[in-house]
VMD Tcl script that draws the C-alpha trace (Angstrom):
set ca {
  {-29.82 -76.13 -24.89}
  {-30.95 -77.13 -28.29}
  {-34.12 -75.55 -28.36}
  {-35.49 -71.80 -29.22}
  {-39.00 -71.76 -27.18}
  {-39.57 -74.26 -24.41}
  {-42.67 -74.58 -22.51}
  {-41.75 -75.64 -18.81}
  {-44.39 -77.72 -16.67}
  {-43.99 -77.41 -12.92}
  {-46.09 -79.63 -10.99}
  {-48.02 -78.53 -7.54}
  {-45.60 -80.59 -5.65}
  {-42.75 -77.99 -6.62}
  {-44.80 -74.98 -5.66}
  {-45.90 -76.37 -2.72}
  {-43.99 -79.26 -1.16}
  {-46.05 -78.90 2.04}
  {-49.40 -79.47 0.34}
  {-50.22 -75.77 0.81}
  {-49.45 -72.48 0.43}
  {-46.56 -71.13 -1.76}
  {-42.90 -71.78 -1.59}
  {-39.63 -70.72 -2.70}
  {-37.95 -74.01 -1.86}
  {-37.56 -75.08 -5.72}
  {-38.96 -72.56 -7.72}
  {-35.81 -70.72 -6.72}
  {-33.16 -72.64 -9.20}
  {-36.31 -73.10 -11.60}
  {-36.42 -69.38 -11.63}
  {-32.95 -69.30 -12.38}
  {-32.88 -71.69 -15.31}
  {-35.25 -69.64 -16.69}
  {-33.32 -66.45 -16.30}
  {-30.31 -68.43 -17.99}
  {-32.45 -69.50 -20.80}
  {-33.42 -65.62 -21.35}
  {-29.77 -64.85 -21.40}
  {-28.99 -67.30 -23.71}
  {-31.82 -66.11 -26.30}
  {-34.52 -68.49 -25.71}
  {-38.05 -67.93 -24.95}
  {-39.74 -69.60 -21.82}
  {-43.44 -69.99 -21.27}
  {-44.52 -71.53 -17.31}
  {-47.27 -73.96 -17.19}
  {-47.31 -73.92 -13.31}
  {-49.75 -76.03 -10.74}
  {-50.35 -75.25 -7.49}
  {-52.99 -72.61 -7.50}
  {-55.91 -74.93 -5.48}
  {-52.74 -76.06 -2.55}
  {-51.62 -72.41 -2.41}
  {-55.20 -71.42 -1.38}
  {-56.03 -74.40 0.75}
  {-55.44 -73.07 4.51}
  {-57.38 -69.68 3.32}
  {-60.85 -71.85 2.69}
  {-62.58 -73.62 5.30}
  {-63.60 -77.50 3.92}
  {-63.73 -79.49 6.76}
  {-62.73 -82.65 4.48}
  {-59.29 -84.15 3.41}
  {-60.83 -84.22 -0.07}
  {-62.65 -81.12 -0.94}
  {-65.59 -80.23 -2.95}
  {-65.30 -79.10 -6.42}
  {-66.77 -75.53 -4.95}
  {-64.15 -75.73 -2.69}
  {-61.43 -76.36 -4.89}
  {-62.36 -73.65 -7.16}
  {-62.27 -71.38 -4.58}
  {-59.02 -71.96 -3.26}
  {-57.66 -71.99 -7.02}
  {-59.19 -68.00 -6.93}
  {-57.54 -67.17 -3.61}
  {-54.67 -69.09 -4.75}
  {-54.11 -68.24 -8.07}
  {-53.00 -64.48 -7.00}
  {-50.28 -65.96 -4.46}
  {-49.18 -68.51 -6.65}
  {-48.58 -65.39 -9.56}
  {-47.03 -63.18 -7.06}
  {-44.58 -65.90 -5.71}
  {-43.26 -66.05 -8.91}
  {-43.03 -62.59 -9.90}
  {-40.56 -62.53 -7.21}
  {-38.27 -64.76 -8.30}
  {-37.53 -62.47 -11.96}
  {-36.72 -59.09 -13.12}
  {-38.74 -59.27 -16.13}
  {-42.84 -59.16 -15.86}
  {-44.85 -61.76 -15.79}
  {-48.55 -62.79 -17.32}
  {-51.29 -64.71 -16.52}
  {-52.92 -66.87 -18.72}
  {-56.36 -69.35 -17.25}
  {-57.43 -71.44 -19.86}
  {-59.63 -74.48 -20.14}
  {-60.61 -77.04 -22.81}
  {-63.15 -75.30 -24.66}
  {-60.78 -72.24 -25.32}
  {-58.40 -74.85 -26.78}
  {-61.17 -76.81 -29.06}
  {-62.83 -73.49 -30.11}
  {-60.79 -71.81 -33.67}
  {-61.33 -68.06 -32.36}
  {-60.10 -68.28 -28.77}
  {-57.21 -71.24 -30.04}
  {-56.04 -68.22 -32.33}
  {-56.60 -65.53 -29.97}
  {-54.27 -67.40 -27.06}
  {-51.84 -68.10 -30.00}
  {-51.56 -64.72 -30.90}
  {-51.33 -63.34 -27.43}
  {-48.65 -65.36 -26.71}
  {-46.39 -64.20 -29.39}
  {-47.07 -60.67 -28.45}
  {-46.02 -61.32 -24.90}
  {-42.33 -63.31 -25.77}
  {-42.18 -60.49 -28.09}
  {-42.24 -58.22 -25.29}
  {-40.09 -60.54 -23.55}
  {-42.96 -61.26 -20.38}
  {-42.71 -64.36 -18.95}
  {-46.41 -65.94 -19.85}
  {-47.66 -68.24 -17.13}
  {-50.26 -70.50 -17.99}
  {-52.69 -72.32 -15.70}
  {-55.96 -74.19 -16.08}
  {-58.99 -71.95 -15.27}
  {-59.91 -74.10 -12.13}
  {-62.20 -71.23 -10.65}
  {-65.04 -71.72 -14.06}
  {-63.50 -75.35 -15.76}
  {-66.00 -77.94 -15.02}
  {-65.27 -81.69 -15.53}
  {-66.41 -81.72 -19.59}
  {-64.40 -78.07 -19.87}
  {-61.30 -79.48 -18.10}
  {-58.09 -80.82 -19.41}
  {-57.94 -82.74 -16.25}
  {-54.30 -82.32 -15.47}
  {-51.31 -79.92 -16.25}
  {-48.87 -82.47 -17.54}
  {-51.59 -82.43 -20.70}
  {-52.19 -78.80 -20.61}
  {-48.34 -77.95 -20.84}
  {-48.77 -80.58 -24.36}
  {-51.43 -78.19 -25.44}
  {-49.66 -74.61 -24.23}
  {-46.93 -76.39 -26.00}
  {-48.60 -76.89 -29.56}
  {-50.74 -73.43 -29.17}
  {-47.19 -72.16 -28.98}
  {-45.07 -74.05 -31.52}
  {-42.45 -74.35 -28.94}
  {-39.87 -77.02 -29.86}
  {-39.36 -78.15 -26.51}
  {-41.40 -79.36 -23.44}
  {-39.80 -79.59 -20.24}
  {-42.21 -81.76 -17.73}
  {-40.76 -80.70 -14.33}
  {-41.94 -82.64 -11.25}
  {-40.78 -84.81 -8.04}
  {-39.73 -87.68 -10.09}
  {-36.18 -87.32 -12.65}
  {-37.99 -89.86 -15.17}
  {-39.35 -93.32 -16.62}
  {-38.47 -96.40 -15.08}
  {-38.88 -100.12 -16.56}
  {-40.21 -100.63 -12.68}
  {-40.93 -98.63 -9.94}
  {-38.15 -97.46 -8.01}
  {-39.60 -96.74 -5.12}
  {-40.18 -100.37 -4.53}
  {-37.29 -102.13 -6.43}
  {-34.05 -100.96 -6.37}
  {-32.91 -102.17 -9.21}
  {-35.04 -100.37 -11.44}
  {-33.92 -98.85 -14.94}
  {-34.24 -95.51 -15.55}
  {-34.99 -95.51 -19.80}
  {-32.85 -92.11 -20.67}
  {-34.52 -91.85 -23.90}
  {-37.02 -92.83 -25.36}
  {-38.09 -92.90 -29.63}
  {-41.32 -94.58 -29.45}
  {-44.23 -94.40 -26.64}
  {-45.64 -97.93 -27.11}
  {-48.44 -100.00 -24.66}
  {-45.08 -101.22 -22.60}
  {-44.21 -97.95 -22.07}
  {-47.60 -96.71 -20.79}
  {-47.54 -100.14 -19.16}
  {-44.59 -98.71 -17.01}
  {-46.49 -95.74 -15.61}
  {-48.26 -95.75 -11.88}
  {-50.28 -93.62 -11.01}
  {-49.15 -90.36 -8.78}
  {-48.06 -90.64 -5.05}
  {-48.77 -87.25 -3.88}
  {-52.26 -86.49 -2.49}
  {-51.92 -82.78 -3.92}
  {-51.30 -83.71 -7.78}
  {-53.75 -84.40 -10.44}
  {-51.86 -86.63 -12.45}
  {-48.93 -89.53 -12.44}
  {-46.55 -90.88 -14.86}
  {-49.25 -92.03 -17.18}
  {-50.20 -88.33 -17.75}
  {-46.90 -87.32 -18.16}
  {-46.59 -89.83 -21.03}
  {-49.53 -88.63 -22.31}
  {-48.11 -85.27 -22.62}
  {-45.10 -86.83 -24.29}
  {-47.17 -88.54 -26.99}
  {-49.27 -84.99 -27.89}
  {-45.89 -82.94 -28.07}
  {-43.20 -85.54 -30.06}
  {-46.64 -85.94 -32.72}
  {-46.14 -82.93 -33.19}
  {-42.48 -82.28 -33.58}
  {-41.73 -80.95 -29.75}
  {-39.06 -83.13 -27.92}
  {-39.98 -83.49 -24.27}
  {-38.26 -83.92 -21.36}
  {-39.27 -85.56 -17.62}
  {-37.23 -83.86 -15.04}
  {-36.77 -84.02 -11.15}
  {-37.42 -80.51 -10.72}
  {-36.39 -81.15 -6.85}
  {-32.92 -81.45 -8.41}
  {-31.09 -78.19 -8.91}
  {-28.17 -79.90 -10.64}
  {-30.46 -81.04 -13.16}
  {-30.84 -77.25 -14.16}
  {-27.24 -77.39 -15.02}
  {-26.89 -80.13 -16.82}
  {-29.86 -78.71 -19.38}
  {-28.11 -76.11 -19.68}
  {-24.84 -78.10 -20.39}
  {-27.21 -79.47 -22.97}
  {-27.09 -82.81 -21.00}
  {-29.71 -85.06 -20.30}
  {-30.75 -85.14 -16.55}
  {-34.03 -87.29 -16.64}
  {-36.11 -89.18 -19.77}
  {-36.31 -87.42 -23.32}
  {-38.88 -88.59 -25.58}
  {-37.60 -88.13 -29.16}
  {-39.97 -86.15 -31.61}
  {-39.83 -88.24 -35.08}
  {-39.77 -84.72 -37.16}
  {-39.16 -81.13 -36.18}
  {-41.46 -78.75 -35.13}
  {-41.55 -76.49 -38.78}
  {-41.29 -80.06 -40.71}
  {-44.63 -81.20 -38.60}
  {-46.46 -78.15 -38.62}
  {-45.69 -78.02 -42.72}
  {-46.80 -81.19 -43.53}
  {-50.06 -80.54 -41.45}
  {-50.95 -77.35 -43.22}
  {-50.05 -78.61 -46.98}
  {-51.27 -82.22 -47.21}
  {-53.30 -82.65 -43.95}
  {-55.92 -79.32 -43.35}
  {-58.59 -78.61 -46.05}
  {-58.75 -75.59 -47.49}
  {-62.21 -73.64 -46.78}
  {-61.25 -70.61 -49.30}
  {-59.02 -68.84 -51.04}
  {-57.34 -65.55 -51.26}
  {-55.83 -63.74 -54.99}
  {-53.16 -61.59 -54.36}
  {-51.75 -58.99 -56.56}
  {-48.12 -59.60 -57.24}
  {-46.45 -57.36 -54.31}
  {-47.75 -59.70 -52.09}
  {-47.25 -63.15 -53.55}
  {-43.56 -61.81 -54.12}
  {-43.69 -60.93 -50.32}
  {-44.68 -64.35 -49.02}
  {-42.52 -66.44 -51.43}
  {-38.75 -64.51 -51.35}
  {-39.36 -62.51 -48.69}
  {-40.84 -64.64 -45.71}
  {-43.60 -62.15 -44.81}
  {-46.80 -62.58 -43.27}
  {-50.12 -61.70 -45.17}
  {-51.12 -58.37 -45.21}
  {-54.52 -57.04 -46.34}
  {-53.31 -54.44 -48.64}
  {-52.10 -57.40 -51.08}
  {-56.01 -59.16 -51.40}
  {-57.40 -58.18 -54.45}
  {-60.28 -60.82 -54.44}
  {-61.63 -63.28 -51.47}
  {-63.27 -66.75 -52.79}
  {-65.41 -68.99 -50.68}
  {-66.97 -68.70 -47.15}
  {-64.54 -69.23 -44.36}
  {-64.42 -68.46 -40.19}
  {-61.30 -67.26 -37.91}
  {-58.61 -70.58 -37.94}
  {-60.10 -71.73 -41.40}
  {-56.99 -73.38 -43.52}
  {-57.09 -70.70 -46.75}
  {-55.43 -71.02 -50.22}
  {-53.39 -67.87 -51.26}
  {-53.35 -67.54 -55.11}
  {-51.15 -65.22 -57.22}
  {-52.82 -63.05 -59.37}
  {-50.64 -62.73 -62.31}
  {-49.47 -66.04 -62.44}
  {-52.94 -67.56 -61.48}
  {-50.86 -70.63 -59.34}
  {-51.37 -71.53 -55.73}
  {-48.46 -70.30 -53.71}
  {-49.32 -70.68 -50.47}
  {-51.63 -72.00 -47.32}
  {-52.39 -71.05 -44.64}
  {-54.45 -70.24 -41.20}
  {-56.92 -67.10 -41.28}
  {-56.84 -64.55 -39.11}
  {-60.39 -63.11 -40.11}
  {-63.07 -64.77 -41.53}
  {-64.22 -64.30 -44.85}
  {-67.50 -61.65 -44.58}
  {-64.85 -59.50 -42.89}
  {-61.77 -59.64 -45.30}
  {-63.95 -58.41 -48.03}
  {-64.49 -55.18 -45.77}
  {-60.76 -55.04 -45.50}
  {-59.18 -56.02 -48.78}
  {-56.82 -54.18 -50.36}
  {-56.88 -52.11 -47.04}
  {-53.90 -50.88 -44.66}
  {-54.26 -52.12 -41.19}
  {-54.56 -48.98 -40.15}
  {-58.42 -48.64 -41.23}
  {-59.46 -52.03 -39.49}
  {-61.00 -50.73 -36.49}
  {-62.79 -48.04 -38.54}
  {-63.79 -50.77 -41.13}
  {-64.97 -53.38 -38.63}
  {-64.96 -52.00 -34.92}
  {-61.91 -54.03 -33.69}
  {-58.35 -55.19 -35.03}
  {-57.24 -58.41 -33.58}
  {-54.22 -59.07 -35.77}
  {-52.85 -56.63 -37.83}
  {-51.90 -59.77 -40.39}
  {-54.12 -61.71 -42.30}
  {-51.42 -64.67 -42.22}
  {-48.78 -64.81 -39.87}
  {-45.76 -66.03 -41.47}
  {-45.68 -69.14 -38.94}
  {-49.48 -70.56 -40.05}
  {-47.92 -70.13 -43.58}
  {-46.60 -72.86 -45.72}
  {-45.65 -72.11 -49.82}
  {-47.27 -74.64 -51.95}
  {-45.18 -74.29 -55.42}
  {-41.74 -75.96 -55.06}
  {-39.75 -73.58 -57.36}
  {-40.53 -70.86 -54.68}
  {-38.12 -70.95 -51.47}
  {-39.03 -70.89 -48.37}
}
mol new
graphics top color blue
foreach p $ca { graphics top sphere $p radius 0.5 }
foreach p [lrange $ca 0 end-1] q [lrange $ca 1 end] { graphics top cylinder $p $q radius 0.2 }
display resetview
């Protein structure tokens, strides 16, 4: 298993292979994977379908193809059964996290699932992520999970995404109608052949196919995250991961997660403003690998918001050492400079990070500093 954080994406047709209601038929060697991944040191976050087919016998529709009223309201019968199915299945607590587009495309609420899901692996809780179906319309929604495990997977800086579902990869045809189809085991570059390759899905209870599933691939190896396509139907596939075998297609990322999110910060996101620090905290950030803490801002430059890049400037020496993301915009760091996290909530009214920084947004700018 040659990852640290994986993001795992299991499609409706694991959760419920009857088209409704919940089941234990796969999720049960799923579950276990998981639990060997915890033992092993690695953190797991769910991306899991299923909510709308685990409430579809509760809501009367009187159609094969539902309403979007409908739907939503056997995602919010469904969603609870769904979350309780798998609570069953681990020791460790679980969490529920509904999400659409907008809270992805919007700085404050990108930042605020970011941070809650490092306080939950932190806590070692099992986050399981799902799109808000019961509120997303069709401009709020991501339109499929295969994408929104890409996104959970980028939010998160996970370094692997594992695309579970009821097929064990990409073919150069379709197997299900030529038996001499290919499967490609791996896979460096996603070009118009390979998309050419993809059908569309089979199974009346899914929201996406292949092509989606590619999709997803593309999003995560940009951005350093090597992906998987799995049979999730398989449990022997489940052993050979954890073998550190490859049981379906892996799409190869080009550069690794820290190398990707690096280069982003330093050469790709503009700076909005810029932070002095006295020389405690530049020494902090540049031998020590610390986070940002307020009590090391002597001076705040420029107007910025919450997810605004920042430059972080030494005091003493007067060089940019550092960039980063913001925590806080700008009008409320100069309440809190120089502070101790402590005060925040008297100085402001809230305290949604006790860091300015986190050390993982951060990226050191002058080369004779290590990182």
């Amino acid at each position: 298993m040659n990852f640290n954080r994986v993001v795992i994406k299991v499609g409706s047709a694991l959760v419920a292979p009857q088209g409704h209601g919940c089941s234990g038929q796969h999720l049960l060697s799923i579950a276990r994977f998981i639990t060997q991944c915890h033992l092993a040191g690695k953190e797991v976050i769910l991306v899991s379908s299923g909510s709308v087919a685990a409430g579809r016998q509760l809501i009367q529709h009187g159609s094969p193809n539902p309403s979007i009223p409908a739907k939503q309201a056997m995602a919010a019968v469904g969603q609870m059964k769904m979350m309780a199915n798998w609570q069953r299945f681990f020791d460790v607590p679980c969490s529920q996290l509904l999400i659409t587009h907008g809270d992805l495309k919007d700085r404050k609420r990108y930042i605020n699932i970011r941070n809650t899901l490092r306080i939950l692996l932190e806590n070692k809780i099992i986050p399981i992520v799902n799109e808000n179906d019961t509120v997303a319309t069709d401009e709020l929604k991501v339109g499929d999970n295969d994408n929104l495990a890409a996104l959970v997977a980028m939010v998160s800086e996970a370094d692997c995404l594992l695309i579970l579902s009821d097929v064990d990869g990409v073919y150069d045809q379709d197997p299900r109608t030529n038996p001499q189809a290919k499967k490609l085991k791996v896979i460096n570059q996603i070009t118009p052949a390979i998309y050419a390759m993809a059908g569309g899905s089979q199974n009346h209870i899914a929201t996406g196919g292949m092509k989606t599933k590619i999709q997803a691939a593309e999003k995560a190896v940009d951005n350093g995250i090597a992906t998987f396509i799995v049979d999730g139907a398989q449990p022997e596939a489940f052993d050979q991961l954890l073998r550190g075998e490859n049981p379906g297609t892996l799409f190869t990322p080009q550069d690794s997660v820290t190398k990707a999110k690096k280069h982003w910060l330093k050469h790709t996101l503009k700076s909005a403003g810029q932070l002095v620090l006295d020389a405690g905290a530049s020494k902090a950030l540049t031998t020590k690998g610390a986070s940002l803490l307020a009590s090391g801002i002597v001076q705040v430059n420029g107007q910025f918001d919450v997810g605004d890049s920042i430059e972080m400037r030494c005091q003493t020496s007067e060089q940019i050492i550092a960039k980063g993301i913001s925590q806080y915009n700008s009008r409320d760091l100069n309440k809190i400079k120089g502070q101790h996290s402590d005060s925040f909530e008297k100085l402001l009214g809230f305290c949604p990070s006790k860091v300015i920084v986190h050390r993982d947004d951060l990226v050191l700018i002058n080369a004779q500093h290590k990182e």
